[in-house]
C-alpha positions in Angstrom: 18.0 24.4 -7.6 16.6 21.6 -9.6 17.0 18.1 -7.6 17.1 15.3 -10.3 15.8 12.4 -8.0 13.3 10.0 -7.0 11.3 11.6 -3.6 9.1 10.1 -1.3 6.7 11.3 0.9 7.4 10.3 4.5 4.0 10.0 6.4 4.0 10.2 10.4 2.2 7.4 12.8 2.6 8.9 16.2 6.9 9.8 16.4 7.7 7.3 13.7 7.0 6.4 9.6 3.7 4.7 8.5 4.4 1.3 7.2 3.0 2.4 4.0 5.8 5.1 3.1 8.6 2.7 4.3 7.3 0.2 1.5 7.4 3.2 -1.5 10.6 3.9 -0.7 12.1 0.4 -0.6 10.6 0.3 -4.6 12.0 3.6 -4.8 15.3 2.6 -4.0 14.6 -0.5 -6.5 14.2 2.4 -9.0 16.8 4.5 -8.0 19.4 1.0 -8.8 17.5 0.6 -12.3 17.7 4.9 -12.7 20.7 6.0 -10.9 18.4 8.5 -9.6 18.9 9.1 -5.6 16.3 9.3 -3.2 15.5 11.7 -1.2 12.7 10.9 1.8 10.6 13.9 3.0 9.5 14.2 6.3 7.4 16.8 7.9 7.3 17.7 11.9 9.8 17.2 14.8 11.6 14.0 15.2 14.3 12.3 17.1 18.4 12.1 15.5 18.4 9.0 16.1 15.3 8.2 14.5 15.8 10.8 11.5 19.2 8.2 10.8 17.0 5.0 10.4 15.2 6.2 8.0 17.8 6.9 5.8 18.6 2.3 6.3 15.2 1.7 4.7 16.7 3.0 1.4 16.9 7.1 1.4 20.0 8.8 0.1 18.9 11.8 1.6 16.4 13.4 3.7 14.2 16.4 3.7 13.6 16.9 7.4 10.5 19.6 7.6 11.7 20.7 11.4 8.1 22.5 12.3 6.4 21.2 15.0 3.2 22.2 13.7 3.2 19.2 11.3 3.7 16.7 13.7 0.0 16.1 13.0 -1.5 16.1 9.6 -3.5 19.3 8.1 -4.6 19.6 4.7 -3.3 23.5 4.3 -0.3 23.2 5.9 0.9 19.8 4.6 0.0 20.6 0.8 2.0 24.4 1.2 5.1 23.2 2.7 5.3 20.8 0.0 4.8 22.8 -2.9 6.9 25.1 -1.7 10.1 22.5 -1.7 9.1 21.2 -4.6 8.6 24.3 -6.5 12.3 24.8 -5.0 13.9 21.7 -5.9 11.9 20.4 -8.9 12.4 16.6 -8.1 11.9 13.8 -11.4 9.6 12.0 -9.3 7.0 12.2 -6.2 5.7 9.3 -4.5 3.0 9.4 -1.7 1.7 6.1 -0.1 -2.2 5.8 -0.8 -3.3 6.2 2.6 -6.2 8.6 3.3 -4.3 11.0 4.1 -1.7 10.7 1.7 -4.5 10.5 -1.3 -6.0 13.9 0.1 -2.1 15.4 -0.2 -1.4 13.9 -3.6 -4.6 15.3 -5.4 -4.1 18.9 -4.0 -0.7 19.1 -4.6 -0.9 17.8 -8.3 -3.5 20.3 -8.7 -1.2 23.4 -7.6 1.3 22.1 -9.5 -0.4 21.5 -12.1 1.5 17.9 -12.8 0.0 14.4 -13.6 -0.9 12.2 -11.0 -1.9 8.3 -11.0 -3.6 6.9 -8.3 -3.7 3.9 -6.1 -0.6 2.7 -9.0 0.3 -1.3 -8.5 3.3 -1.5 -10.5 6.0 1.2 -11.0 8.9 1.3 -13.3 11.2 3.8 -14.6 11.6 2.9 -19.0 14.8 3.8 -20.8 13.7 7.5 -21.3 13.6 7.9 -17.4 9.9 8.1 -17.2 8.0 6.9 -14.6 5.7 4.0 -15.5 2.7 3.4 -13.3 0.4 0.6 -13.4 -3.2 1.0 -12.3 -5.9 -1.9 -12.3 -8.3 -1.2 -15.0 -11.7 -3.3 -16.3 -12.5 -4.6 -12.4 -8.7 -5.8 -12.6 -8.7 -7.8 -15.9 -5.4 -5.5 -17.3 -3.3 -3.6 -16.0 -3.0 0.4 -17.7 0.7 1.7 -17.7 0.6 5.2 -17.1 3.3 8.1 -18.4 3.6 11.8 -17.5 6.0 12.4 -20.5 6.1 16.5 -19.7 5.0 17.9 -16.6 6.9 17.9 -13.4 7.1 15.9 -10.9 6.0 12.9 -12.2 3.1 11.8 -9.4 1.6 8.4 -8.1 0.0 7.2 -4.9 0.8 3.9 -4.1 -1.2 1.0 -2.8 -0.4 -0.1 0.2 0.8 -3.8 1.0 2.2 -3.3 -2.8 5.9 -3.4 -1.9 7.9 -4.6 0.4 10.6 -2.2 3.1 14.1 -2.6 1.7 16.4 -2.3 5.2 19.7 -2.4 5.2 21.2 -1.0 8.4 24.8 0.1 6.6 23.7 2.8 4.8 24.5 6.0 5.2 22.7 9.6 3.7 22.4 12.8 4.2 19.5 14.7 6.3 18.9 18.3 5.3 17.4 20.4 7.3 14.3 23.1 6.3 11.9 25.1 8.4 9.4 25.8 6.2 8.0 29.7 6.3 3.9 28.5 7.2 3.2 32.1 8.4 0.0 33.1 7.1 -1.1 30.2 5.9 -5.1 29.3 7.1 -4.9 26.3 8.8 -8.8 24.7 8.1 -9.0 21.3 8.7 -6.6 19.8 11.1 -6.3 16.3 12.7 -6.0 16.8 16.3 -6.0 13.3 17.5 -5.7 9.9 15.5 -7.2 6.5 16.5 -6.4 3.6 15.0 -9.3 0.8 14.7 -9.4 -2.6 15.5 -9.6 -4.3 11.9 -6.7 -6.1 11.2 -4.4 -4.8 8.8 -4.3 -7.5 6.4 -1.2 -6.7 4.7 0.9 -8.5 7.7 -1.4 -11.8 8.1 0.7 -14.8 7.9 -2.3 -17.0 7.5 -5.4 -15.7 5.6 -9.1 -17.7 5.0 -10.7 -15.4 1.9 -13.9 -16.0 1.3 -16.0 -15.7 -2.2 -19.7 -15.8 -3.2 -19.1 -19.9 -3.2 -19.8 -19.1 0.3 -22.9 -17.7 0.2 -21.7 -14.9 2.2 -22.1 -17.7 5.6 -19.1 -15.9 7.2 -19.9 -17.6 10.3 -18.7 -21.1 8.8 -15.3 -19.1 7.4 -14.1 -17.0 11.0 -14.7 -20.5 12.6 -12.5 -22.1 10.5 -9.9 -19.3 10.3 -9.5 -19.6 14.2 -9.4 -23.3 13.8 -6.2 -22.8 11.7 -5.0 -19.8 13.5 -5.8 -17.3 10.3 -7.4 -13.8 9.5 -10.6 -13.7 7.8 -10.3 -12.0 3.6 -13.2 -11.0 1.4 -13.6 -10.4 -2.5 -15.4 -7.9 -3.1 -18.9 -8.5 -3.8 -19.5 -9.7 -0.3 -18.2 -6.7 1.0 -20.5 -4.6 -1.8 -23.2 -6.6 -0.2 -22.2 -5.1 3.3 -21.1 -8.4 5.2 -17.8 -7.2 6.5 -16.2 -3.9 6.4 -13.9 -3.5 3.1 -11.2 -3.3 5.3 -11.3 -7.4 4.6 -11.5 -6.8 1.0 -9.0 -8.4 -0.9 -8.1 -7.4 -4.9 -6.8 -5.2 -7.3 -9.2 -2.3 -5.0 -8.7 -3.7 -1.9 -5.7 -5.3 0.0 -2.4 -7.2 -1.6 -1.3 -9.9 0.5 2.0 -11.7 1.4 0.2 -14.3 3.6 2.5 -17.7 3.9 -0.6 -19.6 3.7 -3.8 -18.6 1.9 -6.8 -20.9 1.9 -9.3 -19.7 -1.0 -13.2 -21.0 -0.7 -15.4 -20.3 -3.4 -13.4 -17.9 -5.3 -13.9 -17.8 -9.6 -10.2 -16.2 -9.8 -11.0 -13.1 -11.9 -7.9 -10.8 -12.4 -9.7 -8.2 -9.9 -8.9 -10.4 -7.1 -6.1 -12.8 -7.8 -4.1 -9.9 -8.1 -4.7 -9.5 -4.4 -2.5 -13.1 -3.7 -0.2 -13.0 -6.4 2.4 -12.6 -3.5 1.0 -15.2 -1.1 3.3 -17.9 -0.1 0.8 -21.6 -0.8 -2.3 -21.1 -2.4 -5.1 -23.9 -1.6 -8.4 -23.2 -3.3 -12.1 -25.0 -2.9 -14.0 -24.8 -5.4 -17.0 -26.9 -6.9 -16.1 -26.1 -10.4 -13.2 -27.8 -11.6 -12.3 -25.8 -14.2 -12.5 -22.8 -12.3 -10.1 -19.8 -12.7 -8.8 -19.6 -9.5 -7.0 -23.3 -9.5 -4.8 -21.4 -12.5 -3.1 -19.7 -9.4 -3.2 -21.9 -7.0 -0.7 -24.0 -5.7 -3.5 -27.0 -4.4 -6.7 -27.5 -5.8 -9.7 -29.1 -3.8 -12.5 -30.0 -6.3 -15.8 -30.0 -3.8 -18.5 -28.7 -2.0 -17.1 -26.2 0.9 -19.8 -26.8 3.1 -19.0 -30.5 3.2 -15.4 -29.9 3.5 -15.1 -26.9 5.9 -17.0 -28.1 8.8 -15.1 -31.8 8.8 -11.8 -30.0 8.7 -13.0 -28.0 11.4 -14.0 -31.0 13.4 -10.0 -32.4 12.5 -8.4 -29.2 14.3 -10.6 -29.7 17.4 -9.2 -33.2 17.1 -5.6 -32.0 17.2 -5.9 -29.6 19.9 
């Protein structure tokens, strides 16, 4: 029975949704308005009525429920066979999986034993007048960005970046849950996670404030955290300081790091290359120090501060401590 639809890939965090999953399908219901494809949420292990009904508010027409308590943790085996199995089934239009690390490990195998296109770690996604899934990828360290097409083989794939897109909610809505208790006799179960902890880096993604810092800073990290606790913000990083191994790419912020919808962003020593200003395209105000004034990064920013950040940061510091 061939499903024409949109589906997403519902991954767990502990009895709920990973934020990550909730943001694919708010675009997917964006694409399902623009399509009039539905979308249909699948979600693999045990879970609560109550909560199986929420999901269907953040923009599911209908939902896959995988009732097998066996994937209320994830494993590798089991994961990629009770999905190809319901997809072989069902033949959806479209898959979409949240690029998290587990969901880039479930999207590779299962394109591969489908033997289907997949984009990864896709920025933009749009559906064109043929009903083909385009998916935007950052390509030359984030100068353009490549629009990708599966024109023939089904489903048409992507993981998704996450912090991309934001949840659509909408506490009205109504869908359907269909239950399936997928037949995972036999099948060798090799890698399992048995337990999951999360760390303590920030997720960046949900900073209201963010301080980024750029090779103008001459990686003195020190002088940034002690002005992002001045101002109450989280510390952000382009990428060559975290190449350099200064902070954990966790901070990293750009078209291969972290998108952020920050209501403030204060940017020092940034050149503004497309690799990381697609990273604040989303930010609510934009200030930027810089020393040159015809630097890139004042092109997206919303205030421009011509000057030397180690003459300016420390002052603005001493400002704050005035204030509190």
């Amino acid at each position: 029975m061939t499903e024409k639809s949109i589906w997403v890939f519902l991954e767990r965090k502990g009895d709920g949704v990973e934020d990550t999953s909730l943001e694919v399908l708010g675009k997917a219901r964006e694409l399902s308005d623009k399509s009039g494809l539905p979308v249909t949420g699948v979600i693999p292990g045990t879970m609560d009525g109550g909560k199986l009904k929420k999901i269907i508010n953040y923009g599911a027409d209908k939902l896959l429920y995988l009732d097998e308590a066996n994937l209320n943790n994830y494993s590798t085996d089991l994961y990629v066979h009770s999905l190809e199995s319901i997809v072989r089934e069902k033949l959806p239009e479209i898959l979409l999986i949240g690029a998290t690390p587990y969901g880039r490990d479930l999207a590779g195998r299962l394109a591969a034993r489908l033997r289907t296109g997949l984009t990864a770690n896709a920025v933009t996604l749009d559906v064109d007048d043929n009903g083909l899934l385009v998916s935007g990828v950052p390509a030359y360290g984030g100068k353009i960005i490549a629009e990708i097409v599966c024109e023939k083989s089904r489903p048409q794939m992507a993981t998704v970046r996450p912090g991309t897109f934001k949840p659509y909610f909408n506490e009205k809505r109504n869908g359907e849950i269909e239950t399936i208790r997928p037949d995972i006799s036999g099948v060798r179960d090799r890698v399992r996670v048995r337990e999951r902890k999360i760390s303590d880096f920030l997720d960046l993604t949900k900073s209201k404030r963010t301080v980024i810092a750029g090779n103008g800073t001459r990686g003195d990290l020190g002088l940034v955290k002690e002005f992002a606790d001045s101002i109450g913000a989280d510390i952000g990083v382009t990428r060559p300081l975290a190449d350099r191994g200064l902070i954990s790419r966790d901070f990293q912020v750009g078209s291969t790091g972290y998108s952020l919808r920050s209501e403030i962003a204060v940017i020092l020593g940034v050149s503004g290359s497309e690799h990381f200003t697609s990273g604040i395209k989303d930010c609510g105000t934009v200030i930027s120090i810089d020393l040159n004034p015809k630097s890139e990064i004042f092109q997206h920013s919303d205030y421009c501060i011509v000057g030397d950040i180690f003459d300016l940061i420390p002052k603005a510091i001493e400002k704050m401590k005035v204030k509190m």
